[in-house]
N, C-alpha and C positions, 0 to 999 in steps of 0.2 A: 568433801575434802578430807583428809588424810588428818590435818591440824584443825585442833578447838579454836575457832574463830574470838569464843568468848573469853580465852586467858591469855588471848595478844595485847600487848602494850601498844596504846595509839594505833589501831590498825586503821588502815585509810587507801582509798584508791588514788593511783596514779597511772597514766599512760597506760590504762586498762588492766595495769597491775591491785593489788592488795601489797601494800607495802606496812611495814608496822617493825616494833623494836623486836631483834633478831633473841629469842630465849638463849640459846647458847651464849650470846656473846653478852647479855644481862649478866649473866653468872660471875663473868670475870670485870664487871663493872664497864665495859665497853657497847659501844651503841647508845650514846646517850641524845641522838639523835631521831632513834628511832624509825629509820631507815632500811639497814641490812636485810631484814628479810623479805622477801618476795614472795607474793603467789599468785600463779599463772596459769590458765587450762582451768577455770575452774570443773569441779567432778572428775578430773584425771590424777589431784593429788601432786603435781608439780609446785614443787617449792625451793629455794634455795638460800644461801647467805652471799649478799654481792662482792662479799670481801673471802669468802670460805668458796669459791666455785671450782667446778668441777674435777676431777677422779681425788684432787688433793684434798677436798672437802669433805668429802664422803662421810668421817668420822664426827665432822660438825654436822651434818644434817641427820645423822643419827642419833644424834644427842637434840637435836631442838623437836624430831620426834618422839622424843621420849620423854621431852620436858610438855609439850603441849601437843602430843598427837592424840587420835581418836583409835586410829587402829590397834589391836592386840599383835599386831604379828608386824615388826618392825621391819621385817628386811619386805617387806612388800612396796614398799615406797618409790616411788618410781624416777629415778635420778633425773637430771636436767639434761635434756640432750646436747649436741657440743653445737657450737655454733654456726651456722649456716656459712659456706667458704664465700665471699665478694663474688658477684660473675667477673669473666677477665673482659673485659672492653675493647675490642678489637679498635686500634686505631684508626684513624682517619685516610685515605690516602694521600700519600705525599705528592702531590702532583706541580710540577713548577708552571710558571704560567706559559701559556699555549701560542702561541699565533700561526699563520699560515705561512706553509712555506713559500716562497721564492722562488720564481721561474729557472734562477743558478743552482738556489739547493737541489730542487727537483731534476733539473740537467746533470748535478754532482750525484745524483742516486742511479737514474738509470745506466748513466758511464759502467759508476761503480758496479751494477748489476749486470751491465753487458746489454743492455734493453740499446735498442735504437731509435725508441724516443722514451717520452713519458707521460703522453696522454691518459693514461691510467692514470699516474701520479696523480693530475689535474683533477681526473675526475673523481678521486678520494675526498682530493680538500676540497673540491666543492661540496661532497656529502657529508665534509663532517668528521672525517674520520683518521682522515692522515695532517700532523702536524707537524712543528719543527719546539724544541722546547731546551733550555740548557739542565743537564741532567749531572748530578756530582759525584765524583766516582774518583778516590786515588788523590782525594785532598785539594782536587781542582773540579771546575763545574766546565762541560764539553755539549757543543753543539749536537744534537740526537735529532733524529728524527721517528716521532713517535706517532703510534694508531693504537685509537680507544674510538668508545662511539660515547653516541650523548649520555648511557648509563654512569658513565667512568669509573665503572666497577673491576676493568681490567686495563691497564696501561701497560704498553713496553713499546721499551726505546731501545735505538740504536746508534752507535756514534755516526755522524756524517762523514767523518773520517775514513770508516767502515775497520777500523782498530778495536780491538776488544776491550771488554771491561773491566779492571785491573781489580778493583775489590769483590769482583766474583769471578772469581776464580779465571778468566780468561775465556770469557762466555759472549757471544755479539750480543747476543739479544738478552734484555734485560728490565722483568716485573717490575714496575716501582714499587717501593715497599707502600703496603697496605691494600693491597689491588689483588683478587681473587684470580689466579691465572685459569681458571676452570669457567672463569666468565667469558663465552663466545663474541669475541669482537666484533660488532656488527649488528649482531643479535638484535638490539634497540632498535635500528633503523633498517628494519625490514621491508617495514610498512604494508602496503598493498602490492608489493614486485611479487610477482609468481613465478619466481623462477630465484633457489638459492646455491649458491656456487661457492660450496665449505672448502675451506684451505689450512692446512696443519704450518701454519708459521709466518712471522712476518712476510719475507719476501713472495712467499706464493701471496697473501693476503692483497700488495703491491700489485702482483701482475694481473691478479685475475679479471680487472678492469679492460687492461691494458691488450690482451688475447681478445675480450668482448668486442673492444673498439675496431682489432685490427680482423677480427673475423668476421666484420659490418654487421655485429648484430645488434638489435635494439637496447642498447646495455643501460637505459633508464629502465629496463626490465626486469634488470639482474642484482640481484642483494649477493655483493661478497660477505663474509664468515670467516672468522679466523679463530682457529681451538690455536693456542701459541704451544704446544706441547703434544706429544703425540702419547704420553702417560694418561692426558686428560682424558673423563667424563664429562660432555655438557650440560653445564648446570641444570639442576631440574627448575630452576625458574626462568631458564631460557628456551625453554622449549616449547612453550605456547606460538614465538611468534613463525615456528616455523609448519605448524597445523594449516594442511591444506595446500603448501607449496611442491614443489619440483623441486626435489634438492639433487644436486649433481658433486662429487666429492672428487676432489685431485687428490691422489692417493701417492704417497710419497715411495717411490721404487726400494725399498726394504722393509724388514719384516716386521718392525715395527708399525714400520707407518701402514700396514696394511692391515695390522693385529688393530689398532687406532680406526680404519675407516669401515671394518666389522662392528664395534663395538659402537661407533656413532650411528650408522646407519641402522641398528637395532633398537636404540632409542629415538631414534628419527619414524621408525616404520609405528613404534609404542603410542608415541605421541600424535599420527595424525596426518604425516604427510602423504603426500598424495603419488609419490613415485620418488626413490631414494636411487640410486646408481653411482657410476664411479668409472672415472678414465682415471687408463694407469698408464705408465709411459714405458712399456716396455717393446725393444727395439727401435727404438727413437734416440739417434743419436746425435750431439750438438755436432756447429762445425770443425771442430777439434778432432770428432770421431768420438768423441767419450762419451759415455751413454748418458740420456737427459733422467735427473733423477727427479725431478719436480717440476712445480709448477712454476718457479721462478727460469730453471734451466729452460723450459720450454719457452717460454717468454726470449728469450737470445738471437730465437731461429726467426721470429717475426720482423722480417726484411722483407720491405714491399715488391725490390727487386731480386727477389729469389725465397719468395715465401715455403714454410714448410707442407709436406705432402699431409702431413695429418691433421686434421681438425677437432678443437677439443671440445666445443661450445655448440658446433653450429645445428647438430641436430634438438637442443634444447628446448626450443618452443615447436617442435614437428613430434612427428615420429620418435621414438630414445634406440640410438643403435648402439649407446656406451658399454660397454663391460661391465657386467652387475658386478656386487657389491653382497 
């Protein structure tokens, strides 16, 4: 150590310290306590005064090595480093409580959505995944209908209203706060389905079910996936449960969302899976004539009596004729 152990007053361990009367503050008859000085790191010469600390002290711990140091060369001393900053504690999720929705709510979403039923819907809440939850926005709390999986590492909701959400900025869809939007919805309950069917947003998220039901395919087969953001990276601790699947990506008709199902399907191929590809819906237009930009528009045309020409699902478990990726 840097100080003579043997010319400290009352020197004594505490809390792994050496604590003892600080010499500088002897001088001017203060410290009668015997406290003030520290020492800490033993062999590295760390010492201080707990009322003299740091850059404003300097000239105090200059002085109590001069009064009982061992070294010859004072500016050697090795100041106290500053204090370690608190980690920041990410909060908890804000999540309201959850229940299943309602045969109405679910008849009020597909309306809303232009869908001609909502057998998807059905087969969400029975996985688990789609909810109805009051969500508070604008000083009042509003019916939502929200999807998260069992992690409930990513929530978002939407008004059932299908009204925007006034304390952001006039956005439908809407993170709870504390909730990772980069956690792929779904993810969790993958399980053993070999076959996973990624979607860039709620309402694709919605229909992807709802396309499997009405294309007769075995859709206990099929894990939907929902990235809520086409910005997103999928988490790198969600990407084990998709090792060894068939992932199939609805790729959103702009340039974004195409720059998004490049960049998933690169870390999809990193991690493992077994065939990554991707339906895009180009020249595919609703019955409006307007061109179907997604997987939710595409979802509109599924009328039993007048089903659409193109299929987006059904070579899935065969042969893959999709549009790589």
């Amino acid at each position: 150590m840097n100080l003579d152990l043997d010319r400290l007053e009352k020197p004594r361990l505490l809390g792994g310290k050496l604590i003892a009367r600080c010499p500088a503050c002897a001088e001017m008859g203060a410290d009668k306590s015997c406290e003030h000085l520290f020492i800490a790191d033993e062999g590295r010469g760390v010492f201080g005064c707990i009322v003299n600390p740091g850059l404003a002290g300097e000239a105090h711990r200059k002085r109590i090595w001069r009064l009982v140091g061992k070294s010859e060369k004072p500016d050697r001393f090795r100041p106290l480093p500053p204090p370690r900053p608190k980690p920041i504690l990410k909060p908890a999720p804000r999540i309201p409580p959850l229940r299943k929705l309602t045969i109405g709510e679910m008849e009020a979403i597909a309306r809303l959505r232009g869908w001609h039923c909502f057998a998807g819907l059905e087969l969400l809440v029975q996985r688990g995944l789609l909810w109805q939850g009051e969500v508070f926005d604008g000083g009042a709390e509003w019916p939502a209908w929200i999807i998260t999986d069992d992690s409930r590492r990513n929530v978002q909701a939407r008004r059932l209203d299908g009204q925007p959400w006034a304390g952001i900025g006039g956005k439908k869809a809407k993170s709870l706060p504390g909730t990772d939007p980069s956690w792929p919805i779904g993810a969790t309950n993958v399980g053993d389905r070999p076959v996973v069917l990624l979607c860039e947003g709620q309402p694709d998220f919605c229909a992807a079910l709802l396309v499997a039901w009405f294309e007769g395919l075995p859709f206990d087969r099929i894990a939907p996936v929902c990235l809520t953001g086409a910005g997103s990276s999928i988490h790198a601790d969600a990407l084990p449960p998709f090792a060894g699947k068939r992932v199939r990506i609805a790729v959103h008709a702009d340039h974004k969302g195409r720059e998004a199902a490049e960049r998933w399907a690169r870390q999809l191929y990193v991690c493992g899976a077994t065939c990554v590809d991707g339906f895009h819906f180009d020249g595919i237009t609703k019955r409006d004539g307007q061109p179907v930009k997604d997987l939710a528009d595409f979802a509109t045309l599924l009328d039993l009596d007048d089903p659409p020409a193109a299929c987006l699902l059904a070579d899935l478990l065969t042969q893959s004729t999709a549009t790589s990726v």
